[in-house]
Backbone bond lengths (Angstrom), bond angles and torsions (degrees), N, CA, C in turn:
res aa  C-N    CA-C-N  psi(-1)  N-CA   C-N-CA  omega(-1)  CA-C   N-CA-C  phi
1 X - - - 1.451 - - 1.531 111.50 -
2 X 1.633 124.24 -43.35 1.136 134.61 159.08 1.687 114.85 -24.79
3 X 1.307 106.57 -73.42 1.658 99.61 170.96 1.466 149.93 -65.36
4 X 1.760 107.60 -13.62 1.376 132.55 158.64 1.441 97.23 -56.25
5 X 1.605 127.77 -69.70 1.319 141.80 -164.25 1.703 104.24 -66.11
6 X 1.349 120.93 -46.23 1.383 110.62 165.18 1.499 127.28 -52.39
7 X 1.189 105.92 -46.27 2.109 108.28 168.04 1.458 121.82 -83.95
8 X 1.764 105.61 -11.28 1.772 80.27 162.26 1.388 107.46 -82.99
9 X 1.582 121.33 -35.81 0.816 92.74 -172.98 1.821 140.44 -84.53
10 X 1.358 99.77 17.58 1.833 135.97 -175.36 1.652 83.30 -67.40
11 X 1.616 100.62 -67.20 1.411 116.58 -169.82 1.365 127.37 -40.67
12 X 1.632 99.37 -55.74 1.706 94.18 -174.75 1.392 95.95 -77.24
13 X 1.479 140.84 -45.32 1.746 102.69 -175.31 1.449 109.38 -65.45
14 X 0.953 141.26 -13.75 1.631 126.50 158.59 1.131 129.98 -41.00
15 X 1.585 103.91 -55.01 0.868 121.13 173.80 1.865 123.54 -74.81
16 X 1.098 108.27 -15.49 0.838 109.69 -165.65 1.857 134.27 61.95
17 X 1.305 73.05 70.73 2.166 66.11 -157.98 0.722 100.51 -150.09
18 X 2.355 94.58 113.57 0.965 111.32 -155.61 1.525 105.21 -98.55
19 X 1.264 111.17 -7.39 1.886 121.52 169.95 1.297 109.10 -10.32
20 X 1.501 135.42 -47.36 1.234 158.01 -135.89 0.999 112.18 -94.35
21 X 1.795 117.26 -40.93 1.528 131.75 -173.44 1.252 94.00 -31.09
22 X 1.609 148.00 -89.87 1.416 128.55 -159.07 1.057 148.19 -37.27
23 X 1.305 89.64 -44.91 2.252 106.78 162.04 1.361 95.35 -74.51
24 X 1.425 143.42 -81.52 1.493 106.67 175.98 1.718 142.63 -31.56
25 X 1.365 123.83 -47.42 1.105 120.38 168.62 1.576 101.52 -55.56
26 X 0.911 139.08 -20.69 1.790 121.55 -155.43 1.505 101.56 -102.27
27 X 1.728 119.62 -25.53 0.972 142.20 169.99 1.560 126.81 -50.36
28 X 1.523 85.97 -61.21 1.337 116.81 171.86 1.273 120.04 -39.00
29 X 1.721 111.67 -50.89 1.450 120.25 -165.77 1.343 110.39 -116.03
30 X 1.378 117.25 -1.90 1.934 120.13 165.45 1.142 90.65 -128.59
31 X 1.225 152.31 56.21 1.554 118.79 172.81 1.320 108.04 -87.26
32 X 1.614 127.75 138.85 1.268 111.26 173.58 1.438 151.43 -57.34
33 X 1.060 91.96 -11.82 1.791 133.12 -179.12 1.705 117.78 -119.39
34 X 1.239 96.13 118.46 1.542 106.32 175.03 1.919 119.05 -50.19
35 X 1.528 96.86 -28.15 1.402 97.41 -178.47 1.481 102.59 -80.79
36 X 1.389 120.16 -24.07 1.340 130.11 -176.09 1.308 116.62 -46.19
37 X 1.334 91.33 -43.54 1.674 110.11 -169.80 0.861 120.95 -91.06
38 X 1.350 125.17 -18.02 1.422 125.90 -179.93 1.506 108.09 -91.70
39 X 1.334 109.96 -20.73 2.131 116.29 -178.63 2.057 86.82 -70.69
40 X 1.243 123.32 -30.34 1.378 121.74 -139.60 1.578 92.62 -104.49
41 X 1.372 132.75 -46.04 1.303 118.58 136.84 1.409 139.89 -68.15
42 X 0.773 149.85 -9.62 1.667 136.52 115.54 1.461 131.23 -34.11
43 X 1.213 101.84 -33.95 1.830 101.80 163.36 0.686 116.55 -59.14
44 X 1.429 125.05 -44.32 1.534 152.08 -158.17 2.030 93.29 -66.09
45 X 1.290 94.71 -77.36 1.187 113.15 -177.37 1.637 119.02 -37.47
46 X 1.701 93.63 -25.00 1.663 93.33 -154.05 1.920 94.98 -89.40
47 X 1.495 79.76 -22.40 1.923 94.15 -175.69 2.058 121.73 -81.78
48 X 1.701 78.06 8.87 1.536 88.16 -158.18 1.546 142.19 50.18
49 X 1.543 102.93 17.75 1.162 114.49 172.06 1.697 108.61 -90.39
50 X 1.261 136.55 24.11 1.846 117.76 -172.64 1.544 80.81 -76.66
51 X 1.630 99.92 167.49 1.154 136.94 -161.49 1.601 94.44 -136.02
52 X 1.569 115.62 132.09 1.482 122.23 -175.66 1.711 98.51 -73.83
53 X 1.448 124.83 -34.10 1.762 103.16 156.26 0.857 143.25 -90.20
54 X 1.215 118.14 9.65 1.782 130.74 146.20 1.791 112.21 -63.97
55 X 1.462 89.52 -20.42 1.676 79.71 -155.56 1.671 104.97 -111.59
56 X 1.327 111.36 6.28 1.634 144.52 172.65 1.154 102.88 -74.14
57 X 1.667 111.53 -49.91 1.411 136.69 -146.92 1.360 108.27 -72.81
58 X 1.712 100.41 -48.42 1.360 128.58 170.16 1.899 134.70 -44.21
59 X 2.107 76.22 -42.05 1.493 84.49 178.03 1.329 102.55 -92.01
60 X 1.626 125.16 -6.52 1.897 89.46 176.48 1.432 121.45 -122.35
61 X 2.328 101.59 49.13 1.006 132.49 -160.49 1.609 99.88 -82.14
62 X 1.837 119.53 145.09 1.118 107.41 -160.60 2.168 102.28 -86.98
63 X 1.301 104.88 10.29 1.132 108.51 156.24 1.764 134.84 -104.27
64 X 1.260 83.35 137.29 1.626 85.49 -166.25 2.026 108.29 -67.76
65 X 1.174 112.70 -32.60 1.860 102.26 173.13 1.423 101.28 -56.77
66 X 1.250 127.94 -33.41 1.490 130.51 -147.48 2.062 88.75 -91.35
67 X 1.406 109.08 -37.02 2.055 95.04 172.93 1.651 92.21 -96.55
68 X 0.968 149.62 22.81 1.135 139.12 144.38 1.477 113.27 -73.14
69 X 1.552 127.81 -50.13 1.003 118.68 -160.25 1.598 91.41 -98.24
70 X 1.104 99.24 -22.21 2.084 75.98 163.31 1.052 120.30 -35.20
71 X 1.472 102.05 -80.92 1.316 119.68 -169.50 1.947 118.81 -54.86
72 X 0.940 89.42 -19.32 1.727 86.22 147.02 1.429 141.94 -109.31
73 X 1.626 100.12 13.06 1.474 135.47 144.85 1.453 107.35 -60.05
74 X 1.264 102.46 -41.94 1.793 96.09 -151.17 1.413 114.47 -90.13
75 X 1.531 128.14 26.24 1.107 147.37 176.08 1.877 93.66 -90.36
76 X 1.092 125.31 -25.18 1.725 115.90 167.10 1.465 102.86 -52.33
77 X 1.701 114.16 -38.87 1.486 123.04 -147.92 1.670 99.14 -85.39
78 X 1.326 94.67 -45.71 1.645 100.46 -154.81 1.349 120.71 -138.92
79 X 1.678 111.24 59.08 1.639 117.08 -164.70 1.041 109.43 -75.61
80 X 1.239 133.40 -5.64 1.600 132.77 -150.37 1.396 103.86 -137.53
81 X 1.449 106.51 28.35 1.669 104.19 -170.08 1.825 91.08 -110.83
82 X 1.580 94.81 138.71 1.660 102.19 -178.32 1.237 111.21 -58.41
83 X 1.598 115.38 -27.83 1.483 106.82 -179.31 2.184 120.75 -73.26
84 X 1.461 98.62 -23.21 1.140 100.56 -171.43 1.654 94.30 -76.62
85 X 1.065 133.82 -55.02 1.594 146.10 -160.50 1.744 98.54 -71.49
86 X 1.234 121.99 5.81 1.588 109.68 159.16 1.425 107.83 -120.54
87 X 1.407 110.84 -18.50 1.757 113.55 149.55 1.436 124.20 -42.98
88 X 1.077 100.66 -70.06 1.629 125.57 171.66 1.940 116.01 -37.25
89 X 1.126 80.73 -27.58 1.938 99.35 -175.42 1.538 104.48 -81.48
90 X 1.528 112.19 -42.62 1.459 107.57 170.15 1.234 130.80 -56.83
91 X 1.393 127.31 147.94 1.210 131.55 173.51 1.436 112.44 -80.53
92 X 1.643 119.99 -31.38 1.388 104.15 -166.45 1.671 85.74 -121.60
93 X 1.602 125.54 72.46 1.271 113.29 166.65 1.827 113.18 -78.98
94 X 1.398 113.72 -19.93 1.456 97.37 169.87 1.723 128.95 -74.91
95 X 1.722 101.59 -13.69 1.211 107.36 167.32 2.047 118.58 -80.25
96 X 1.513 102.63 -21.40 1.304 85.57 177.22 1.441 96.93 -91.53
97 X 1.217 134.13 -46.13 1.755 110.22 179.71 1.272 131.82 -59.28
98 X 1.726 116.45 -6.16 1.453 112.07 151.19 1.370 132.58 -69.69
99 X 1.503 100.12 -40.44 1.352 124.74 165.94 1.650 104.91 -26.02
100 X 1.569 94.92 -71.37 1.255 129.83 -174.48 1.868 121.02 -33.29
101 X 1.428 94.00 -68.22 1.265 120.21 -163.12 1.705 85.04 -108.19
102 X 1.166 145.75 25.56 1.351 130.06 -172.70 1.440 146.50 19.61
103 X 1.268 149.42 156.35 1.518 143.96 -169.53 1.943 94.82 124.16
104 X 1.356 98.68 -167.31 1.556 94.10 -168.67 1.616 107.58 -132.45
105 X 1.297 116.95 132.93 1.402 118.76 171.41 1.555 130.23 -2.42
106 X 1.569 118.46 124.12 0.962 113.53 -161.90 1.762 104.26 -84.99
C-alpha cells in the first residue's frame, strides 16, 4: 500500500493537481492513520498549498512522527530562524526531536 500511496502522491505534485486540495486538507487533519496524514501533508507541502493551521495542527499531534514531520514542515514558516539553521547543522536532528517529542526512530 506504501508504494501505491508513494506515486500518487509523486504524481499529483507533478502534476500539479490541485483538484485534490479537499481530500487532502480533510486528510490532513482527521486522517485515520498517522501515515495518512503525513502522505496528505506532504502533498500539501509538495503542492505548495500547506496552511500554517494545518501545520500547527500537526505539531500538537498526539503522535510523535506526525510533530516530527511538522517541524520539518515548518521550514515553509521559519527558514531564517537562528534556531532552525543550527538544527539543520545537526546530523542527528531526527534523533533529537524524537528524543524530544518521544516515539521511536523512523
Amino acid at each position: 500500500m506504501d508504494g501505491v500511496r508513494d506515486t500518487a502522491q509523486r504524481l499529483l505534485i507533478e502534476r500539479n493537481d490541485t483538484s485534490v486540495l479537499p481530500a487532502l486538507e480533510t486528510t490532513a487533519s482527521a486522517g485515520d492513520k498517522p501515515i495518512t496524514a503525513l502522505h496528505a501533508l506532504w502533498t500539501l507541502d509538495g503542492l505548495r498549498q500547506i496552511k500554517r493551521t494545518w501545520w500547527l495542527s500537526a505539531l500538537n499531534s498526539p503522535e510523535p512522527k506526525i510533530r516530527v514531520n511538522a517541524l520539518r514542515l515548518s521550514e515553509s514558516f521559519i527558514t531564517n530562524s537562528p534556531s532552525v539553521i543550527w538544527l539543520r547543522k545537526r546530523s542527528s536532528l531526527q534523533r533529537i526531536l524524537l528524543r524530544r517529542f518521544g516515539g521511536k526512530p523512523c
